[in-house]
C-alpha positions as CSV (number, residue, x, y, z in Angstrom):
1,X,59.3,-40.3,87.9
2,X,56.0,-42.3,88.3
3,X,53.5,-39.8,89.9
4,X,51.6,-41.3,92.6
5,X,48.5,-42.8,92.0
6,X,45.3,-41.1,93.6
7,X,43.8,-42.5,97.2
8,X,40.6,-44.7,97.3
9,X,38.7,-42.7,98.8
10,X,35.7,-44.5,97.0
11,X,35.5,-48.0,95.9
12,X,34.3,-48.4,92.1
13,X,32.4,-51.7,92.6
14,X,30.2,-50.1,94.5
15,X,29.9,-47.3,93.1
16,X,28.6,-49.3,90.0
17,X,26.4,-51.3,92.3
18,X,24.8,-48.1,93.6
19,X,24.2,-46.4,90.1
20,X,22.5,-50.0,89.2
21,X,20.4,-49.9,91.8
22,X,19.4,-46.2,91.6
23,X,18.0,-47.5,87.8
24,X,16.1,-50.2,89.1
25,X,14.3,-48.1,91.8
26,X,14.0,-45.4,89.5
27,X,11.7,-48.0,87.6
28,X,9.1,-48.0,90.7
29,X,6.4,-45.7,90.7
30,X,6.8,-41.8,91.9
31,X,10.0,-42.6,92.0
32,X,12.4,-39.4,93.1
33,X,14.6,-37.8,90.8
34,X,14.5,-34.1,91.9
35,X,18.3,-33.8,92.0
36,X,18.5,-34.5,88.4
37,X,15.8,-32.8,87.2
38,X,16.9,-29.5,88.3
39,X,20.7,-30.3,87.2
40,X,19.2,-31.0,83.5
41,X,16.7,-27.2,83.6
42,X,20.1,-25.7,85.1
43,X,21.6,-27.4,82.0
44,X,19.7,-26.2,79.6
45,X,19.2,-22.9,81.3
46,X,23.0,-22.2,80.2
47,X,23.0,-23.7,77.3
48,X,20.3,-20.9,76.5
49,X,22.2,-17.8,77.9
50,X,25.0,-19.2,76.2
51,X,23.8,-19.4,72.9
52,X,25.8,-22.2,72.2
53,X,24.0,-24.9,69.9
54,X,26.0,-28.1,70.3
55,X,25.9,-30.4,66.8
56,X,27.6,-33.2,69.0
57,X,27.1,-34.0,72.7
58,X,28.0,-36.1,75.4
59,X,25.4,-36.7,78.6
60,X,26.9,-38.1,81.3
61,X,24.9,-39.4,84.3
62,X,21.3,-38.2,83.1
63,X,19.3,-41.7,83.3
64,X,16.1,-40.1,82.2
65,X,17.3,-39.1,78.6
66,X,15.3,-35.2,79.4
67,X,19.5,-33.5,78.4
68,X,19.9,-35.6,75.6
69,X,16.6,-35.7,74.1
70,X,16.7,-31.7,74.6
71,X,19.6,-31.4,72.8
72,X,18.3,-33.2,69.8
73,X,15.3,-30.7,69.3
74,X,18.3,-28.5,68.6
75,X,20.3,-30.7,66.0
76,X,22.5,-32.1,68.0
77,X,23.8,-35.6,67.6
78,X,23.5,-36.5,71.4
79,X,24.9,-39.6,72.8
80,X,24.1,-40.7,77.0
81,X,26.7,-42.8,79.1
82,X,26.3,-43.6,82.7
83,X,29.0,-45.4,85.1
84,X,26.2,-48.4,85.7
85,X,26.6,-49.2,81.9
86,X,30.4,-49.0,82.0
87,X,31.4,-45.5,81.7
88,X,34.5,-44.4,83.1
89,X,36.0,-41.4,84.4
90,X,39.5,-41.9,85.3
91,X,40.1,-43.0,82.1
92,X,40.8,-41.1,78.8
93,X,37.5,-41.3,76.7
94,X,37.1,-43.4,73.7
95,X,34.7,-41.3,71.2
96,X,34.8,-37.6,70.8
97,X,35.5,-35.4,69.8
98,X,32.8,-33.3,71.3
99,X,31.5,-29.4,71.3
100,X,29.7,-30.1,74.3
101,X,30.1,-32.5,77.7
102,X,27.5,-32.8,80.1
103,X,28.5,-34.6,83.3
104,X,25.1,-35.0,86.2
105,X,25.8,-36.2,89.4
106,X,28.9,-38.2,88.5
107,X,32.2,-36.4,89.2
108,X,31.9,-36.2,93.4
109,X,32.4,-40.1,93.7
110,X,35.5,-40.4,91.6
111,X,39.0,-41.0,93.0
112,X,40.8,-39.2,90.4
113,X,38.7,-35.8,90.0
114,X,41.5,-33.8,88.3
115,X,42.0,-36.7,86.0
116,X,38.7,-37.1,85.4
117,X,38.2,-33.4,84.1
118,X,41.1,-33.6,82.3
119,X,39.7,-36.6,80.5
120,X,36.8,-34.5,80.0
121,X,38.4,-31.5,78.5
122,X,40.8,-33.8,76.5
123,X,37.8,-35.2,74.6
124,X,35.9,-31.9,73.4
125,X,37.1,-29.7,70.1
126,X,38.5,-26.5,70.5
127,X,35.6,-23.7,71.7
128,X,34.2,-26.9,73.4
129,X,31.9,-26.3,76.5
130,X,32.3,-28.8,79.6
131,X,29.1,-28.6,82.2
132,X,29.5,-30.7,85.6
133,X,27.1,-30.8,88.3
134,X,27.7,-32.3,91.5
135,X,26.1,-32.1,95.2
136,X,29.0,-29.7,97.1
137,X,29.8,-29.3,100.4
138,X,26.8,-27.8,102.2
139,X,25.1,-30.8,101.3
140,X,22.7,-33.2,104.2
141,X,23.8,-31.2,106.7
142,X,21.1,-32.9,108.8
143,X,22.2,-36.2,107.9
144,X,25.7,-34.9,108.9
145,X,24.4,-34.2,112.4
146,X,21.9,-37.1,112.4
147,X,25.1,-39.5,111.9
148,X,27.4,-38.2,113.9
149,X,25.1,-38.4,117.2
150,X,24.3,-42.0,116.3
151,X,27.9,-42.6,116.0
152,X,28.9,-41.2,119.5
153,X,32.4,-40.3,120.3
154,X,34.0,-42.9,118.0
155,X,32.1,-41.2,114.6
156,X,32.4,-43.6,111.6
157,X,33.1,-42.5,108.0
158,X,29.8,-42.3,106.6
159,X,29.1,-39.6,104.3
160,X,31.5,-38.4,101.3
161,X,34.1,-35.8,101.5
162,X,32.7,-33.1,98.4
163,X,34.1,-30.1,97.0
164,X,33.4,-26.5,97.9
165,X,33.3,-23.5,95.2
166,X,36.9,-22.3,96.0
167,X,38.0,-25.7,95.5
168,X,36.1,-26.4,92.2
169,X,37.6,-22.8,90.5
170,X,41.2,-24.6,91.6
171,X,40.1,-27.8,89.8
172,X,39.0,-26.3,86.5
173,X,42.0,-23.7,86.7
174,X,44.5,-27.2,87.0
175,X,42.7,-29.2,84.3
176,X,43.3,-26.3,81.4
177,X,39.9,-25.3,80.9
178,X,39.4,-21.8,79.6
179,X,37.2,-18.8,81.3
180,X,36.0,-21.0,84.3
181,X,32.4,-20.6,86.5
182,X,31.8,-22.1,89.4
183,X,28.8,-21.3,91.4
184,X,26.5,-23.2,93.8
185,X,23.0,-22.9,94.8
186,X,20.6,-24.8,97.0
187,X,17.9,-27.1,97.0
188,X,15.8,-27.7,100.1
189,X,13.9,-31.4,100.6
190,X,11.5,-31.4,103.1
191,X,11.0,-35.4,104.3
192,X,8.6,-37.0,106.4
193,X,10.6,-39.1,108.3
194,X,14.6,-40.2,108.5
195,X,13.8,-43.5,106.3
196,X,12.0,-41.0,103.9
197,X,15.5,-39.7,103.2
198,X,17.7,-42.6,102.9
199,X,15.2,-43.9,100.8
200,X,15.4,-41.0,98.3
201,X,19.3,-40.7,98.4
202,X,19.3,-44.5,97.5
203,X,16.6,-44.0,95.0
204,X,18.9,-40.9,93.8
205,X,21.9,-42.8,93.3
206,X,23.7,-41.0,96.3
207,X,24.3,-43.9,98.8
208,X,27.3,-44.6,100.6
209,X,30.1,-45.7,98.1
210,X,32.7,-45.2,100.2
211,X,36.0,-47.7,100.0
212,X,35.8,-47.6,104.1
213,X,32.2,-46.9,105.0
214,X,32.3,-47.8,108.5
215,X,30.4,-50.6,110.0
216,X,26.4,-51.1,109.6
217,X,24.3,-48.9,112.6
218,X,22.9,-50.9,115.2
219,X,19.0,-50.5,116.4
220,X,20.1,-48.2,119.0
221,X,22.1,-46.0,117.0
222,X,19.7,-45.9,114.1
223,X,16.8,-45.2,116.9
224,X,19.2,-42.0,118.0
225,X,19.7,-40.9,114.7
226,X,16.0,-41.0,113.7
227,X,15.3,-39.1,117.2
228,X,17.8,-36.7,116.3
229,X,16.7,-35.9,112.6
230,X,13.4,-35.0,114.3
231,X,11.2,-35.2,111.1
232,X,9.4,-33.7,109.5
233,X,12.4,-32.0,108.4
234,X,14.0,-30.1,105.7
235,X,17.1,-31.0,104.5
236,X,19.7,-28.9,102.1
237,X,21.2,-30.0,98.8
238,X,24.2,-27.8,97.6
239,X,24.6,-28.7,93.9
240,X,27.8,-27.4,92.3
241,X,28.0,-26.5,88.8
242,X,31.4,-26.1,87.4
243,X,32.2,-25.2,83.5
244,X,34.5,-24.2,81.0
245,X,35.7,-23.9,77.9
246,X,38.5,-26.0,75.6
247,X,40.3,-22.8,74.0
């Protein structure tokens, strides 16, 4: 039997669109990339407790080359891929194999998540160590709040369904990797204003990429969303970190 294939929850073209333009804006001037900066220092924070001293890599998602360029101080034959330059998840990967995977800020807009670790796991060598870190769910919960008041009764599907620590532990147990962590932590953003936000998430690559992402706010909804954020405010950022091992 055929197994099903996964829902679209998110739609790929624009997924792509918004990692391209997260480059281009990342090109500007002060240009925010907090997210990924502490996802790379978590990185290599592990990497360092571990004691493990990749000689081949993969670095998914890191756009500033900081992981990759780390890992070659060490020795390591690093290579960086990114969905805006045709990466793919949900698909089984074409070089490998590798003794360590890094995967930043790419896994929680993918249809096929299982898959995609799978695929991940499939293409390190045995003792192999997979890192992923994703924004979880106690992410924007302003935003969350912020959107749903602009919405009004009929709320509109704007922000992304994410994974939660339980669920991540299930995901690593199903994909075959060996003595799985999961743990979370939080960083806290505190903006200006409501366009300061949306401006960073963009600049972040953490837009809206939904396949059904509702139709575009109106000036009164966006005026009741912006009253309802009540900046200066700070807003929370759970990032996930899930990671295992290829026995």
């Amino acid at each position: 039997m055929t197994a099903a294939p996964p829902p679209q929850i998110f739609a790929p073209a624009r997924r792509i669109a918004a990692r391209r333009r997260m480059l281009a804006l990342q090109t500007w001037p002060d240009a925010p990339r907090y997210i990924l900066d502490d996802m790379v220092d978590d990185v290599i924070d592990r990497l360092g407790f571990l004691r493990h001293n990749p000689a081949n890599a993969l670095v998914i998602g890191d756009w500033t080359g900081s992981l990759a360029s780390w890992l070659s101080t060490l020795g390591s034959a690093a290579i960086s891929a990114d969905p805006a330059t045709g990466f793919d998840h949900e698909v089984p990967l074409a070089t490998g194999p590798y003794d360590f995977i890094a995967c930043l800020g790419t896994l929680d807009t993918v249809n096929d998540l299982p898959g995609a670790l799978i695929h991940l796991r499939g293409a390190l060598t045995p003792g192999g160590l997979m890192i992923a870190s994703l924004l979880g769910a106690g992410s924007l919960p302003a935003l969350r709040e912020a959107m749903l008041e602009a919405d009004g009764p009929r709320p509109a599907p704007r922000i992304h369904p994410q994974v939660d620590v339980r669920a991540g532990g299930q995901l690593l147990q199903r994909a075959g990797f060996a003595d799985p962590v999961i743990d979370s932590r939080t960083v806290s953003v505190r903006f200006s204003d409501f366009a300061r936000l949306i401006a960073d998430l963009r600049a972040q690559g953490l837009g809206n990429v939904l396949a059904r992402p509702g139709p575009p706010l109106g000036k009164a909804a966006l005026e009741r969303a912006r009253q309802t954020f009540n900046a200066p405010r700070v807003e929370a950022f759970e990032l996930l970190t899930l990671s295992g091992w290829k026995a």
